[in-house]
N, C-alpha and C positions, 0 to 999 in steps of 0.2 A: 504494500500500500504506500502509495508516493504522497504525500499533501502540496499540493499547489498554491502558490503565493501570488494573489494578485494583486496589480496594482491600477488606477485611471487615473490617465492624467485629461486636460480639459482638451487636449485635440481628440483623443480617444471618445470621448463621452460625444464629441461635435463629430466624430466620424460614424460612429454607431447607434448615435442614437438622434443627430442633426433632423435626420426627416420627420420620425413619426412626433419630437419632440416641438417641430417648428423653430427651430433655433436656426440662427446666423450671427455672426461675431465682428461686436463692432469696436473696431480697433485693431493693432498687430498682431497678427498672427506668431511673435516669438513671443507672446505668452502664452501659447495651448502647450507646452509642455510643464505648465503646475501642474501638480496631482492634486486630486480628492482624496484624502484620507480618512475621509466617516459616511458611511451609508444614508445618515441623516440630511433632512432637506429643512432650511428655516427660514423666516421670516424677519428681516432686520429687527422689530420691537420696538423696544423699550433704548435699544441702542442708538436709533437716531435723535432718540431727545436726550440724551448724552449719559445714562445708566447703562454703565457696560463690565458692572459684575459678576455677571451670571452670564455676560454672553457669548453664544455659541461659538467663535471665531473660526471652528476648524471645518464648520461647514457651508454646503453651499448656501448662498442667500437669495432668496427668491424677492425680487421689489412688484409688489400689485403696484393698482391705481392707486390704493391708499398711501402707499410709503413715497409715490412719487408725486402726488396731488400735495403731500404733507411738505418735499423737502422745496418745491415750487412756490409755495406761501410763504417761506421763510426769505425776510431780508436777504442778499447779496453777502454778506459780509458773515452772515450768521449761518446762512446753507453754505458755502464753503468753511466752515470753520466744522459743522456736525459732519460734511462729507469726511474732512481731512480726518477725524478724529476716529471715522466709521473703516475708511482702509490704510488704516496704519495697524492695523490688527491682519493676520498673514489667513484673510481668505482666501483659499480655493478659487473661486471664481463668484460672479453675480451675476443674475437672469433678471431680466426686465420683463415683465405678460404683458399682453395684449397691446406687441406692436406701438409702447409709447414712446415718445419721446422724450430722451436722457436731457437732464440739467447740463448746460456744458460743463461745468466745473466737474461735475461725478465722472465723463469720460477722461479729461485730463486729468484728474488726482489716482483714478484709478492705473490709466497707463503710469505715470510715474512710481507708483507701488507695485507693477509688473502684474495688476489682477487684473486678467481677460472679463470682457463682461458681453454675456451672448444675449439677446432679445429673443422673444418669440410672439407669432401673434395668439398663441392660446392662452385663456382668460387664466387667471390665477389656479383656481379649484382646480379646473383640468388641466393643468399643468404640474399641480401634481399631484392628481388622480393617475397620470401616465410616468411622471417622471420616479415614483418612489418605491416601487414594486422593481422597473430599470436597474436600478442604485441598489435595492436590495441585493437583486440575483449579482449584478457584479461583486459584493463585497460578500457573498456568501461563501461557508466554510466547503473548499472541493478536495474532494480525494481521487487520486484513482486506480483500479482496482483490475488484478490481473483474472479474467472472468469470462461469461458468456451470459446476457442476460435478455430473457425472452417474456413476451406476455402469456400466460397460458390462461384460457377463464380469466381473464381481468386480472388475475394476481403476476405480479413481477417476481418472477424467480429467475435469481442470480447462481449462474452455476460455477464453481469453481473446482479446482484441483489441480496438479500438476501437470506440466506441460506434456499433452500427447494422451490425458485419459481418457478422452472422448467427448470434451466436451462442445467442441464445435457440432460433432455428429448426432448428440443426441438432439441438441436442438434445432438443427437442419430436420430432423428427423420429425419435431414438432410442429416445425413449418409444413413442409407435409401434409402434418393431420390437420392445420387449420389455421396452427396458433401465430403467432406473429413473434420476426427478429428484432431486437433494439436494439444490441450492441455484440460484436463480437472480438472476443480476445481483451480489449483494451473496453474497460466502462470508464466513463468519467462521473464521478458520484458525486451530488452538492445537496447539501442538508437546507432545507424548507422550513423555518420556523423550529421548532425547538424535537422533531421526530418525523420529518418526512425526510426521506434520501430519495432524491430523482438520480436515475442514472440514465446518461447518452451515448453516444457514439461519437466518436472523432471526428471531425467534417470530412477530412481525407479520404479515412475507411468506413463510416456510418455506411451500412446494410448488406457488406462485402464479407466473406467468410471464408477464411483458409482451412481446405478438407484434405487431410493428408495422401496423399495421392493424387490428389485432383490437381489442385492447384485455389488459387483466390478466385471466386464467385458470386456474382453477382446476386442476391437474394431477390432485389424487387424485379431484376430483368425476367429471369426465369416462373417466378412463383405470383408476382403481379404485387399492384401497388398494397394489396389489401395483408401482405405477407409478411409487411413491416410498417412499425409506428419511430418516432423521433425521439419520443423517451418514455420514461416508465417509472413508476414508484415502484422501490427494490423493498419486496415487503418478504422475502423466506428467499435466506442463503441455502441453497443445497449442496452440499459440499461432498465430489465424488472422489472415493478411494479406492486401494486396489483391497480385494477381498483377503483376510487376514483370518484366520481360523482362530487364531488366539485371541484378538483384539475383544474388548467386551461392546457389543454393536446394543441399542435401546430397543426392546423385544416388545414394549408398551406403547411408546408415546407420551409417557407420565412425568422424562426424566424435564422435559420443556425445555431444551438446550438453547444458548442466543449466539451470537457474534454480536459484538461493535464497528459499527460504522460512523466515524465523525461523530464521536459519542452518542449514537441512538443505536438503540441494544435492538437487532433482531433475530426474530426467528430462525435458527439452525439445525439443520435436517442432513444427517449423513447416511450416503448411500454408499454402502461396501460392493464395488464388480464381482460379478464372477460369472462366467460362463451361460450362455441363459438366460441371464435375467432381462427383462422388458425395460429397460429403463425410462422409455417414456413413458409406456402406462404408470410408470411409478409416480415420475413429476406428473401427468396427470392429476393424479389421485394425492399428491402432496401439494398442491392447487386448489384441487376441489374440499379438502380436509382443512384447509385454510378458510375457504370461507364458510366453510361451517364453523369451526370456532370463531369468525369475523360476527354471525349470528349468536353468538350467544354457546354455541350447539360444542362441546369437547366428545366425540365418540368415546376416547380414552378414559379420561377422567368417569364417563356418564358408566360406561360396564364396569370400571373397578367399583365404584359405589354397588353395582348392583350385586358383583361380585362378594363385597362384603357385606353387602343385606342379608345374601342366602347363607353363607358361613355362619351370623351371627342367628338366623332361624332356625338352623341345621344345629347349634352349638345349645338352643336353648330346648330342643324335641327332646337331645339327647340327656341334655341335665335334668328331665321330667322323668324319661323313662328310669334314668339312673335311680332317681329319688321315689318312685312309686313302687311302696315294697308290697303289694296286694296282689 
């Protein structure tokens, strides 16, 4: 497992995200290489009427109508005196909504303190209705992950093990019967709020699949677009081994094993090879066993209980008959 380290800086955010964002930058273009360092998105405040305590410095700054109707009322003398005091503080960068028009002094104090400042004509709310969810996925925690991971029934299973156990084949094998590819060999894992792990594929190699012998192939060319999806929530690791006679394998279901992922604990399911065995039908059925416990429903858990219902009625006939001396 590799963890990946990202970073945006403000050409990056204007290359990727420029269009759906409505952004264009007004001023030199040798400031797009400051970086954003915080996921968070804010509002100047409190900080343009000159309380800058508590303020957020390290992130980006959003100016509405308000913040710029507010620094337009102020004397000449006195809105250059709140600008200068607003980017002597090492923002990121600043977003103007709906296409207003900048104070002159705020473009000039800002170039002088080397802070880019982009405009867009989207109204405040929706700008960041679109830009924060953006900003999240960039700064989210990503891993990635030496695997194979496929949709089977809706549930994301991640197959792993050693290189050459079959894991490409088994789930070529799944495609096949229906299920669809996400990722193959290489996933890239990024944790969603505090327990979801989305895993994808590579842009390079997304929905291509090395089969030993074959060679690299193409999944959606042959099997059609419906064969593969973009990504997937990795909700049960399956983790294939080579079959070991000694090894102690879970003969229940009860033991409820996990793996961690970007610290979110999941589901871990080992399959021992050997000779024979179906192993799709198996990831099938450790799919469909998934969301039955997603309902409520443990098969495992629900016959041990029942198993020891009848042990303790069976336990209690015989303490009757024992004690009835007639």
């Amino acid at each position: 497992m590799t963890h990946v380290t990202k970073s945006l800086t403000v050409g990056r955010l204007l290359e990727q995200m420029g269009e759906s964002l409505q952004l264009e930058l007004i001023g030199d273009e040798s400031m797009l290489s400051r970086e954003i360092t915080s996921s968070e998105v804010s509002s100047p405040g409190l900080a343009l009427a000159g309380f800058v305590e508590r303020f957020p410095a390290s992130r980006m700054q959003v100016f509405g109508e308000t913040e710029i109707t507010y620094l337009n009322s102020l004397p000449a003398d006195q809105r250059r005196h709140v600008i200068e005091l607003f980017f002597s503080f090492p923002i990121p960068c600043a977003v103007v909504t709906k296409a207003q028009e900048l104070p002159v002094e705020m473009v000039e104090i800002a170039g002088g303190a080397g802070v880019p400042i982009l405009r867009t004509s989207l109204k405040t709310a929706e700008f960041y209705r679109r830009v924060k969810p953006a900003i999240a996925e960039e700064f989210a925690p990503t891993t990635t992950l030496h695997g194979t991971l496929a949709d089977v029934y809706g549930v994301g299973l991640l197959f792993t093990g050693k290189s050459g156990i079959g894991k490409s084949e088994c789930v070529l094998d799944l495609v096949e019967r229906g299920h669809r590819l996400v990722a193959d060999d290489l996933v890239i894992a990024t944790r969603r709020g505090n327990d979801v792990i989305i895993g994808r594929g590579h842009d390079l190699q997304r929905h291509h699949m090395e089969i030993r012998g074959v060679g690299v192939i193409d999944v959606k060319a042959i099997f059609g677009i419906r064969a593969v999806r973009q990504q997937k929530r990795v909700e049960v690791v399956v983790a294939l081994e080579e079959w070991n006679r000694a090894a102690v394998v879970d003969r229940t279901g009860l033991d409820g094993a996990t793996t961690t992922i970007l610290d979110v604990e999941i589901p871990k399911v080992t399959i021992p090879l050997n000779p024979g065995k179906n192993i799709t039908v198996v990831a099938e059925v450790i799919a469909m066993n998934h969301l039955l416990r997603y309902t409520g429903v443990d098969p495992a858990e629900a016959f041990n209980e029942r198993l020891i219902s009848r042990m303790r009625a069976s336990a209690h006939v015989r303490q009757y008959l024992a004690e009835d001396d007639e």
